[in-house]
C-alpha positions as CSV (number, residue, x, y, z in Angstrom):
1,X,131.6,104.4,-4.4
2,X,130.6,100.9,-5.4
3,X,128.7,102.0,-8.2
4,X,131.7,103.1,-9.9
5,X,132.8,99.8,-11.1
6,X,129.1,99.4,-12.9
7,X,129.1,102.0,-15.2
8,X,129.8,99.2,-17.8
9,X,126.2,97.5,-17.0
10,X,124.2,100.5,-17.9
11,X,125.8,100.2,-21.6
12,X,123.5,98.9,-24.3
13,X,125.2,96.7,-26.8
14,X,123.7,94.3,-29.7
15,X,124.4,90.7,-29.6
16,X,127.5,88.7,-29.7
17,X,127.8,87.4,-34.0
18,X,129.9,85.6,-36.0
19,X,131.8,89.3,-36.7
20,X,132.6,90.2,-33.6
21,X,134.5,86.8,-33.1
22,X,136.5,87.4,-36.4
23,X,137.4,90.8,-35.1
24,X,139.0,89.5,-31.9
25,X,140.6,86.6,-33.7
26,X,142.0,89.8,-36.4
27,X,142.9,91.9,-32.9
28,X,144.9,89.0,-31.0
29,X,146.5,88.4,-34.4
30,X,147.6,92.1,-34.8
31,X,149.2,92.1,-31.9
32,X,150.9,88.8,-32.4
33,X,152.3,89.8,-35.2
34,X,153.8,93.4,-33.8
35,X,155.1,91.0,-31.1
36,X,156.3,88.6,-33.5
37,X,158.3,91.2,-35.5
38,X,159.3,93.8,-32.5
39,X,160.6,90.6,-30.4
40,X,161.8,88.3,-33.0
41,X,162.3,90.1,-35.8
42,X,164.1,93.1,-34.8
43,X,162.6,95.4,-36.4
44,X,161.8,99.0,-35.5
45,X,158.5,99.5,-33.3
46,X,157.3,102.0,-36.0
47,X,157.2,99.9,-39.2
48,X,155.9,97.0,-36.9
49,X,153.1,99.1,-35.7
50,X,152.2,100.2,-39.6
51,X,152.1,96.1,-40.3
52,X,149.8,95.4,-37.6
53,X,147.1,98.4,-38.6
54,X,147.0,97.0,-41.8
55,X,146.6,93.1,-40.9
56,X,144.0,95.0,-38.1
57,X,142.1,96.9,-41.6
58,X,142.6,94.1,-44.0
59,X,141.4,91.5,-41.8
60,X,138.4,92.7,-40.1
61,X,136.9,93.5,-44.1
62,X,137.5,97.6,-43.9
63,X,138.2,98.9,-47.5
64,X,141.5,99.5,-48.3
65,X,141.1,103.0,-48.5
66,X,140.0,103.2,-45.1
67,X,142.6,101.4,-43.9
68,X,144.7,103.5,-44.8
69,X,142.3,106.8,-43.5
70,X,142.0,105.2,-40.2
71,X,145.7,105.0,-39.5
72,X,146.3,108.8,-40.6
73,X,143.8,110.2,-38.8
74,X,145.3,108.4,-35.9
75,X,148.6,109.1,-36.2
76,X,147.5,112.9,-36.6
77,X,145.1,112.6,-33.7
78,X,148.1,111.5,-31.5
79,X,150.8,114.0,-32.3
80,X,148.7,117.2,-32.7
81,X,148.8,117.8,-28.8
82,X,151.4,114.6,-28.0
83,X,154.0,114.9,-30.7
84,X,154.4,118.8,-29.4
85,X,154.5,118.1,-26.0
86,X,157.5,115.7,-26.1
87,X,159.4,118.2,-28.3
88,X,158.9,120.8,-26.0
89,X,159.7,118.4,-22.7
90,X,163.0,117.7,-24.7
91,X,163.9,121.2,-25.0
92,X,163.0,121.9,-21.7
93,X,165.2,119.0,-20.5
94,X,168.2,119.7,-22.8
95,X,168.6,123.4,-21.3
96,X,167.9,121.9,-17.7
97,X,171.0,119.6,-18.3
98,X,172.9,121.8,-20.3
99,X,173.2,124.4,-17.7
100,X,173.8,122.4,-14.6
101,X,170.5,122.9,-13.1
102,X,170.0,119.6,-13.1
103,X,173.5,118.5,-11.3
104,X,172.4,122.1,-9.0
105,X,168.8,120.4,-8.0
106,X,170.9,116.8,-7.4
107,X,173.5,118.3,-5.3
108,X,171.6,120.3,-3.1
109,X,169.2,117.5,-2.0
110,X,171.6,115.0,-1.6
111,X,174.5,116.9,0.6
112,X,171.5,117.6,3.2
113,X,170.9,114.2,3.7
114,X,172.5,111.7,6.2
115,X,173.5,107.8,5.2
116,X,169.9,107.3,6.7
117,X,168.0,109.2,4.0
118,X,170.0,108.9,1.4
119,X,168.2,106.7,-0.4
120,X,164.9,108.9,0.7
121,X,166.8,111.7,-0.9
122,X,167.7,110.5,-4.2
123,X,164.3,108.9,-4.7
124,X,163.3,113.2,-4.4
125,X,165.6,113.6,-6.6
126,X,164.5,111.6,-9.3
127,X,161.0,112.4,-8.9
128,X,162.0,116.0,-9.4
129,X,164.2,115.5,-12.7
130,X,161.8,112.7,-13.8
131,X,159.0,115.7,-14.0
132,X,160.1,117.3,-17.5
133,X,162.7,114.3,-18.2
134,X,162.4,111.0,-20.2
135,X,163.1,107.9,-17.7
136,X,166.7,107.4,-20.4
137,X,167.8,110.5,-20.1
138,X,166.8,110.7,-15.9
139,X,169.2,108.2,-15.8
140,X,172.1,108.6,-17.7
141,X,171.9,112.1,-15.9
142,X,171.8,110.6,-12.2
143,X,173.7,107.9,-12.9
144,X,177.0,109.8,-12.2
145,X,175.4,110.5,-8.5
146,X,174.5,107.4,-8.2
147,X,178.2,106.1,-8.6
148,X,179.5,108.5,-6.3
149,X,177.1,108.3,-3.9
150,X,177.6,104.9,-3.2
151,X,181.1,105.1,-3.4
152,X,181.3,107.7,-0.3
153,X,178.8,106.4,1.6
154,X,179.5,103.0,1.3
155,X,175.4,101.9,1.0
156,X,174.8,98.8,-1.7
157,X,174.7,100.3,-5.3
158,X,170.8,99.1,-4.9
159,X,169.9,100.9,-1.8
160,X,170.8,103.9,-3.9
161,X,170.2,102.9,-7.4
162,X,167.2,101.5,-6.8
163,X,165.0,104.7,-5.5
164,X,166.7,106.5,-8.2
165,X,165.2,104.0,-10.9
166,X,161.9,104.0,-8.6
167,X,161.1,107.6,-9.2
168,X,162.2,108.2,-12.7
169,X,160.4,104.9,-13.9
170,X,157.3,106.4,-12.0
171,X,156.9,109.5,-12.9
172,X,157.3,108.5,-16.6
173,X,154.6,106.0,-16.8
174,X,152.0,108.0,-14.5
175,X,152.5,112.4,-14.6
176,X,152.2,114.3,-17.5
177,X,153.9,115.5,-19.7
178,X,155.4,112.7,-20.4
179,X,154.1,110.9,-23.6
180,X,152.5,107.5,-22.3
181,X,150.1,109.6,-19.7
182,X,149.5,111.9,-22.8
183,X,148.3,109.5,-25.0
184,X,146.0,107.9,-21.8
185,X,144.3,111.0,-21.1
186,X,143.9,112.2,-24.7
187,X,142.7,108.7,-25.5
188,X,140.1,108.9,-22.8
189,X,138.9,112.8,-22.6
190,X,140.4,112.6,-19.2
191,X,140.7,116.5,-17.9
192,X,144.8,116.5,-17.6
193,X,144.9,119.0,-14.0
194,X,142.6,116.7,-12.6
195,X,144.8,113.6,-13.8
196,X,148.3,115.3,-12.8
197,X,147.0,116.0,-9.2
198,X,145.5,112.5,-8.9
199,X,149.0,111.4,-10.7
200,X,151.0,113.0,-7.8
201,X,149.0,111.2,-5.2
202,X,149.6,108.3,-6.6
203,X,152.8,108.2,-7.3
204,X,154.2,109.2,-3.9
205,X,153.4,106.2,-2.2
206,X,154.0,104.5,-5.0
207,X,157.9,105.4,-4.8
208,X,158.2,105.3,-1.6
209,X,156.8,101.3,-1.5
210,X,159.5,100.0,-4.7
211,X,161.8,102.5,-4.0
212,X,163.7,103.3,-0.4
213,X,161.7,99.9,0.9
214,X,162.2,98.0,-1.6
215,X,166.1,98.3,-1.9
216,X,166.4,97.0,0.9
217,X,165.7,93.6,0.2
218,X,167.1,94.9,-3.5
219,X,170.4,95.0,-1.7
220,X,170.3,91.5,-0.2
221,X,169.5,90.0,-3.2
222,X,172.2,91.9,-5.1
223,X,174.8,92.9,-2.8
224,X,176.5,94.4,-5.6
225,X,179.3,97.8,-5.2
226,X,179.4,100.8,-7.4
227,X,180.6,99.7,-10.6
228,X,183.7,101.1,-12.0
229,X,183.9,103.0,-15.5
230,X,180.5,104.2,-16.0
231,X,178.3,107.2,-15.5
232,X,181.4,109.1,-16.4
233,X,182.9,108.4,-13.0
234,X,186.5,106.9,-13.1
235,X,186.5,104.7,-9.6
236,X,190.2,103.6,-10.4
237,X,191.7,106.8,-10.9
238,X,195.0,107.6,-8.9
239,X,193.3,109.2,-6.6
240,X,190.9,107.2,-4.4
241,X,186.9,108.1,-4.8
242,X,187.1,108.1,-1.1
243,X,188.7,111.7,-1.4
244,X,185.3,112.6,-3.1
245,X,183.7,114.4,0.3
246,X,180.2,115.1,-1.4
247,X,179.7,117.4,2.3
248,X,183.0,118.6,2.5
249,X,183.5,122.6,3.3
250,X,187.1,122.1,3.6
251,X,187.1,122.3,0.2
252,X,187.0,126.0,0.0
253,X,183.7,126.5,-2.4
254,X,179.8,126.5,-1.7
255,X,179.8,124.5,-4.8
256,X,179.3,120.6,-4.3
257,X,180.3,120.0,-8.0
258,X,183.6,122.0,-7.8
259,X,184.3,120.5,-4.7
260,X,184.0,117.1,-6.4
261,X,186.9,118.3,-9.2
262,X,189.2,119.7,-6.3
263,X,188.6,116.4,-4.6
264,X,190.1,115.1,-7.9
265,X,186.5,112.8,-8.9
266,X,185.6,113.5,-13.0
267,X,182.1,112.9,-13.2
268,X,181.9,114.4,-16.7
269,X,178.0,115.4,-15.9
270,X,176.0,116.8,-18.3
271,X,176.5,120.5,-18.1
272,X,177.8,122.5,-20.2
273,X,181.5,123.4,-20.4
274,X,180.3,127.4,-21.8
275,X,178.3,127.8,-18.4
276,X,179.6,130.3,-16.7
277,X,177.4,130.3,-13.7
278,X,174.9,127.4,-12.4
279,X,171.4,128.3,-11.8
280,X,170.4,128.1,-8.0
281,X,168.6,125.2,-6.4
282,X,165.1,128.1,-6.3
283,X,165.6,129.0,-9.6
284,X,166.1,125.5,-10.9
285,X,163.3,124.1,-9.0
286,X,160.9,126.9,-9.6
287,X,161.6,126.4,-13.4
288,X,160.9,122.7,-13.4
289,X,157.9,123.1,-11.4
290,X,156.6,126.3,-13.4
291,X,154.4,123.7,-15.9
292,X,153.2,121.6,-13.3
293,X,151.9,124.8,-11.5
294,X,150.2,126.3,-14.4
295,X,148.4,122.8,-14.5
296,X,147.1,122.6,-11.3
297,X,145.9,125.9,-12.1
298,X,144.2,125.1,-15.0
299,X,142.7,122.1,-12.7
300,X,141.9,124.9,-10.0
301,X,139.8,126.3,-12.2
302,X,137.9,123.4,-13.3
303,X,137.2,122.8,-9.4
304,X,136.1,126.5,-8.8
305,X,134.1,127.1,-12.2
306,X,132.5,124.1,-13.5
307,X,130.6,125.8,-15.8
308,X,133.4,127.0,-18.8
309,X,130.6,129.4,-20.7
310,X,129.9,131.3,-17.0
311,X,134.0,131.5,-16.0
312,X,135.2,135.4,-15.5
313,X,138.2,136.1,-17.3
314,X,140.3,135.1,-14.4
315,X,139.4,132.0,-15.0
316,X,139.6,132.1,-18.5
317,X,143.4,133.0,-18.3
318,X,144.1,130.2,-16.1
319,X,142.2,128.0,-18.8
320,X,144.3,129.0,-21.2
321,X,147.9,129.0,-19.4
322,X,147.1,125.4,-17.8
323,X,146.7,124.0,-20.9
324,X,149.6,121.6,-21.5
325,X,150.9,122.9,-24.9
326,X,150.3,126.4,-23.4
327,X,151.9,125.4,-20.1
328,X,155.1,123.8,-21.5
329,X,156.0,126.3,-24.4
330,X,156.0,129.5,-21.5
331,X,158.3,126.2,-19.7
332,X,160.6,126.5,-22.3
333,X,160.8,130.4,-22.9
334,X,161.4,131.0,-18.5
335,X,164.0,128.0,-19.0
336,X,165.8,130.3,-22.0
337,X,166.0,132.6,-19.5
338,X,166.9,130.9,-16.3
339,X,169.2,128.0,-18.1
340,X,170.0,129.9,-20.7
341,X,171.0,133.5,-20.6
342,X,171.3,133.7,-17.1
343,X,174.1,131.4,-17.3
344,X,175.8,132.5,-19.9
345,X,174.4,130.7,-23.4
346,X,174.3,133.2,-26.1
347,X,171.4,133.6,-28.4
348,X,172.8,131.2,-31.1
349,X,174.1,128.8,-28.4
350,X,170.2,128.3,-27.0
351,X,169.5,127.9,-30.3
352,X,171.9,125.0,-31.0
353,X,170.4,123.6,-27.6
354,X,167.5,123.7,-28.9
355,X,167.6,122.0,-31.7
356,X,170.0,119.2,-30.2
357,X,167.5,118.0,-28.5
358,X,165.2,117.2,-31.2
359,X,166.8,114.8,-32.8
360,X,166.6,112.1,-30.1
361,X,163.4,112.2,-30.1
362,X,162.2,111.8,-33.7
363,X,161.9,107.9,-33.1
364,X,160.5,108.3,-30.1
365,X,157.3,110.5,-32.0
366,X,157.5,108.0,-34.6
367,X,156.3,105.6,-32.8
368,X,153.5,107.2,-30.6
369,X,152.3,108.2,-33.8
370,X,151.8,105.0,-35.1
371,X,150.4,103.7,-31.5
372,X,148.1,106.2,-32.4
373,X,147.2,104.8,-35.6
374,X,147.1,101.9,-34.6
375,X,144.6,102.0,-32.1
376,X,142.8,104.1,-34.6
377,X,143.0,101.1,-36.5
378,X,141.3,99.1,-33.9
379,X,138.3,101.1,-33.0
380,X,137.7,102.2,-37.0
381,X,137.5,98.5,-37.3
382,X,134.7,98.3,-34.5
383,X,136.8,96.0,-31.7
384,X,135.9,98.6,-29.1
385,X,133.1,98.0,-29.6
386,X,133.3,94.1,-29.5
387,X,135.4,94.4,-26.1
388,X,132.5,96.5,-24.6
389,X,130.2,93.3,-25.5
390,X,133.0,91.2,-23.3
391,X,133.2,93.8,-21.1
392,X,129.5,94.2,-20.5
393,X,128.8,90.4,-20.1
394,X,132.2,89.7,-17.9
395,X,130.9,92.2,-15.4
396,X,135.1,93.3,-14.6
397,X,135.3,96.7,-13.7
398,X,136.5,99.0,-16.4
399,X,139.8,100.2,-14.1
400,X,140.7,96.8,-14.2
401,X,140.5,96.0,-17.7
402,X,141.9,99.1,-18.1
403,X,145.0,97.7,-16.5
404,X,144.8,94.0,-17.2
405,X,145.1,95.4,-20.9
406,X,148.0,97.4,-20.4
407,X,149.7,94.9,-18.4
408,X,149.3,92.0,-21.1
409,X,150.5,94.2,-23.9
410,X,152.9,95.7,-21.7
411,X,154.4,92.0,-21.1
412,X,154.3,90.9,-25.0
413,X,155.9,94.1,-26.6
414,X,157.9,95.4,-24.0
415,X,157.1,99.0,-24.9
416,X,155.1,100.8,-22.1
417,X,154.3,103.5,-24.7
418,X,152.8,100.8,-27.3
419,X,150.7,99.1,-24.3
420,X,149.7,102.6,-23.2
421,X,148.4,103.6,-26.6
422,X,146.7,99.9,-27.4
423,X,145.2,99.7,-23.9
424,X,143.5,103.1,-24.0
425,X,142.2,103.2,-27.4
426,X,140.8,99.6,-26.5
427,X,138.6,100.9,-23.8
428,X,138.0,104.3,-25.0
429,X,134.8,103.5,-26.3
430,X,133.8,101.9,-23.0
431,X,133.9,105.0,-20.4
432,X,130.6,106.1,-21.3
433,X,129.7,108.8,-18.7
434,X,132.3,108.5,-16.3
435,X,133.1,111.6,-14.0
436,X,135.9,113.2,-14.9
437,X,138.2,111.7,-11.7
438,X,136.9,108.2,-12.6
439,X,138.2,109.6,-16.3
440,X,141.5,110.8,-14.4
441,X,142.1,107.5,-12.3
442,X,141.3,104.9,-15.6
443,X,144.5,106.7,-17.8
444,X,146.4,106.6,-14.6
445,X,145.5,102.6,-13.9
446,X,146.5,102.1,-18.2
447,X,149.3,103.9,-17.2
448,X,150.5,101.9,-13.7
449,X,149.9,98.4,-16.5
450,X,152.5,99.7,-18.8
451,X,154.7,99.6,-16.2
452,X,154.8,95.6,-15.5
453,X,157.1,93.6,-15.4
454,X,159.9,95.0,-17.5
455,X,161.8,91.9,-19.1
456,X,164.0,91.3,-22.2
457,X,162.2,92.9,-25.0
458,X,162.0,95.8,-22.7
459,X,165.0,98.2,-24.1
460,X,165.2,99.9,-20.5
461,X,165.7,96.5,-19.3
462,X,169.1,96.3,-21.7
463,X,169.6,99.9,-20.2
464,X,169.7,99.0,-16.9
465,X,171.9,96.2,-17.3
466,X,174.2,97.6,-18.9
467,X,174.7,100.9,-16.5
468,X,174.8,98.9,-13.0
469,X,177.4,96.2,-15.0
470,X,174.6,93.8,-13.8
471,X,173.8,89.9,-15.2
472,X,170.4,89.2,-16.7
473,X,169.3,87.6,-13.4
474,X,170.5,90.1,-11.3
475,X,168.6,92.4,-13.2
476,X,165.6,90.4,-12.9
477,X,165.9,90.5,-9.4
478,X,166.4,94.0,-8.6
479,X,164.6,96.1,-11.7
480,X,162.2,93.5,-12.9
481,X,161.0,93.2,-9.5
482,X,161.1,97.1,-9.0
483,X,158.7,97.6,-12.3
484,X,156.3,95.4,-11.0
485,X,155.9,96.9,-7.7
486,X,155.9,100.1,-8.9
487,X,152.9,98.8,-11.4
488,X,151.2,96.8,-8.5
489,X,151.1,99.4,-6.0
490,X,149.6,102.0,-7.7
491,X,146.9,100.2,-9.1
492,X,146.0,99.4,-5.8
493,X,146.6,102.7,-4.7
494,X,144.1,104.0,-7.9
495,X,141.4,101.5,-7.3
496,X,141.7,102.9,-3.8
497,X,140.6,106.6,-5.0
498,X,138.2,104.8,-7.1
499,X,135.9,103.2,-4.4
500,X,136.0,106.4,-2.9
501,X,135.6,109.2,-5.4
C-alpha cells in the first residue's frame, strides 16, 4: 500500500528554531560520547549509557531534577515487562541445557540429514534453540556440534558454522522474547502476536539467504577445517574423530550422544551429569515452542475479536495466557516439569538451576535498562520531536528511518541492544496512527538495523573469533558479511510486507 510510507506527511509540527538545532547537536554529541567511552574507553555500556543521558538532560536546558526523573522512569519503563522476560528466558534456557533437551533437539535433526542438508539442518537447529536462547549461549551450546559435525562429514567449518551463526543471530535480533525485539515493540505499542508471526516470516527467508547460501561462498573465502580444542571437543585425542559415527546403530544405543562417548569423542555438552534420563525430541520441542504458541494465540485472538470490551471469556483467557510475561512464566513452570523432574533434578536441584542462571544476566538487564533511560532521556528532552520535523520535511519513509537509525548506531556502538533501544525511542513519537502490522513491521525493520555489520566493538564479533580460531579478516569475511546479509535481507523482506499490508 503506497500510502503506508506517508503517514509521516499528515503529522503537524511547528517550525524548525534555533532549539531544535541545539537539541540535535546535544543528541549527535550523546551518542558520540557513549561511542567514545564504550569504544575507546573501555568502559561498561551501563555507566556509558548513564553519561550520555545526562550530557542528553544537561545539554538540551532540562532541570537537573528532571534529568534525573527522565532517566528513572525510563529505566523502569524498560525492565517492568523487559527486565522479567529475559530472567525468565534465562531460566527457561538454563533447564533446556541442563537437562539435555537441548543436545536431544540437536541430535535428532542432524542424524536425519544427509551431507546435502546438513547445513539446511543445523540452520533448523539454531532457529529452534535460538527461540528461548541468547545468540552467546546458542552458541557455545552448538558449537560442540558444530566441531563434530564438520569433522565427520568433512564439509568447510563455514558451510556448517555459518547457518548455525545465521539462525541464532536471527532470531535474536528479530522474535520475541528476546530483549532487543522487546524493547522495539514496547517502544512502539506494537501488538507482540502480531509482531512474532510477522517475525517468523521474516526471518525464514532471512536464514535461509545468509545462512545455507551464503556459506557457500563463506567456504571459499575461508576454506578453513574444524578447529581443534574448542567447543569441548578434543580433535587430537588418541582416538581419531573419524570413529565419531554421528548415524551409527552399530553402536548398540538409540542415543546419538551415548553413541558419541562409546565412539570415544568427549564433547563435554552442556547437560547435566545428575540427568538421569533426556527428555524426548516431542517433549523438548513442544516445551520450547509452548510460549511461542500461547503467543500466536494471544495474536489469534486479536484477529478474531478486534473489539477487547466485546471478547467472550474464551477470548479473554487467550488474552491473558498470550501475554509474554504470562506466556513465559507457565514456559518455565512445564520446563520444571519436563527438564526438570522428569529427568531426574530434585526440588532443590531446579532450584539451584534456577538461580544459576540469573547471574549472567544481571549485566545484560543493566544495560537495557539504561537503553531505556536513555532514550527516555532523548524524548523528555523533546528530539523526537525535532526528528519528526526532519522526518516530515525529508519525506523518507518511517520503516526506513527506522532502520537507517538502527543501523548507524548499530555501526558506532557495536551493541545491537543499545541501537535497538536508541533507534526506537527515536521514532516512537513518529508512528502516529499506524496499523498495528505497520506497528509490527517498523520494530521488526529497528530490529533487522541492529543487526549490521558486526565489527570490532561488537563483543560477538570477539566471540566468534575466538570459537572458529579465526583471524580478524577472516572473520570479516565470513561473520561480518553474514550480519549484514542477515540485516539487508530482511529489511527488504519487511518493506516487502509493508507495500503490501
Amino acid at each position: 500500500m503506497a500510502l503506508g510510507y506517508l503517514e509521516l506527511a499528515a503529522q503537524k509540527t511547528s517550525p524548525w528554531n534555533g532549539h531544535d538545532t541545539r537539541l540535535i547537536v546535544v543528541a549527535i554529541a550523546a551518542i558520540a560520547v557513549i561511542i567514545a567511552l564504550i569504544s575507546a574507553g573501555k568502559m561498561h555500556p551501563f555507566l556509558a549509557l548513564v553519561i550520555g543521558s545526562a550530557v542528553v538532560g544537561i545539554g538540551s536546558g532540562v532541570g537537573v531534577a528532571d534529568v534525573i526523573t527522565n532517566f528513572e522512569d525510563g529505566v523502569g519503563a524498560t525492565l517492568q515487562e523487559v527486565g522479567l522476560l529475559i530472567a525468565l528466558g534465562a531460566m527457561l534456557g538454563k533447564l533446556l541445557s541442563e537437562s539435555g533437551g537441548a543436545d536431544r533437539v540437536v541430535d535428532t535433526l542432524v542424524n536425519r540429514s544427509g551431507p546435502r542438508l546438513l547445513p539446511w539442518a543445523i540452520a533448523l537447529v539454531a532457529m529452534i534453540i535460538g527461540l528461548p536462547m541468547f545468540f552467546e549461549i546458542g552458541l557455545v551450546l552448538l558449537l560442540p556440534v558444530i566441531v563434530l559435525v564438520t569433522r565427520k562429514s568433512g564439509l568447510p567449518l563455514m558451510r556448517i558454522g555459518i547457518p548455525a551463526l545465521a539462525g541464532l543471530s536471527a532470531l535474536h535480533g528479530l522474535i520475541p522474547p528476546h530483549p532487543g525485539p522487546l524493547i522495539a515493540i514496547s517502544a512502539l505499542k506494537a501488538q507482540l502476536g502480531v509482531t512474532l508471526a510477522l517475525g517468523i516470516i521474516v526471518a525464514i527467508p532471512t536464514v535461509i539467504v545468509a545462512g545455507p547460501l551464503f556459506s557457500y561462498l563463506a567456504a571459499r573465502w575461508v576454506p578453513v577445517g574444524a578447529p581443534s580444542g574448542v567447543g569441548g571437543v578434543d580433535l587430537d585425542s588418541d582416538r581419531p574423530a573419524a570413529q565419531a559415527d554421528l548415524t551409527d546403530e552399530r553402536a548398540g544405543s538409540a542415543d546419538p550422544t551415548e553413541q558419541r562417548q562409546r565412539a570415544g569423542v568427549t564433547t563435554q555438552r552442556a547437560g547435566s551429569a545428575d540427568a538421569r534420563r533426556t527428555p524426548s525430541f516431542g517433549v523438548t520441542l513442544a516445551t520450547i515452542l509452548f510460549p511461542v504458541v500461547l503467543m500466536l494465540l494471544k495474536a489469534l485472538a486479536d484477529i478474531i475479536w478486534k473489539d477487547e470490551k466485546t471478547r467472550p471469556l474464551g477470548g479473554r483467557f487467550l488474552d491473558f495466557i498470550g501475554e509474554p510475561l504470562v506466556a513465559l512464566f507457565l514456559a518455565v513452570l512445564l520446563a520444571m516439569v519436563t527438564f526438570g523432574f522428569a529427568v531426574g533434578f530434585g526440588r532443590q536441584g531446579i532450584t539451584d538451576r534456577i538461580g544459576a542462571s540469573l547471574a549472567p544476566i544481571a549485566g545484560i538487564i543493566l544495560i537495557v535498562g539504561a537503553g531505556g533511560g536513555f532514550k527516555n532521556s532523548l524524548i523528555g528532552a523533546g528530539v523526537g520531536n525535532t526528528v519528526a520535523k526532519i522526518v516530515n520535511q525529508s519525506g523518507i519513509p518511517i520503516v526506513v528511518i527506522g532502520y537507517l537509525l538502527a543501523v548507524a548506531i548499530r555501526l558506532a556502538t557495536g551493541s545491537a541492544t543499545v541501537a535497538t533501544t536508541t533507534a526506537a525511542g527515536i521514532v516512537a513519537p513518529l508512528v502516529g496512527h499506524l496499523p498495528g502490522t505497520h506497528l509490527a513491521l517498523l520494530a521488526l525493520a529497528v530490529g533487522a538495523g541492529s543487526l549490521f555489520l558486526s565489527h570490532v566493538n561488537d563483543a560477538g564479533f570477539w566471540l566468534v573469533n575466538q570459537s572458529f580460531r579465526l583471524s580478524v579478516g577472516q572473520t570479516f569475511k565470513t561473520w561480518s558479511v553474514m550480519e549484514t546479509l542477515l540485516s539487508v535481507v530482511a529489511f527488504l523482506v519487511i518493506d516487502l510486507l509493508w507495500a503490501v499490508t
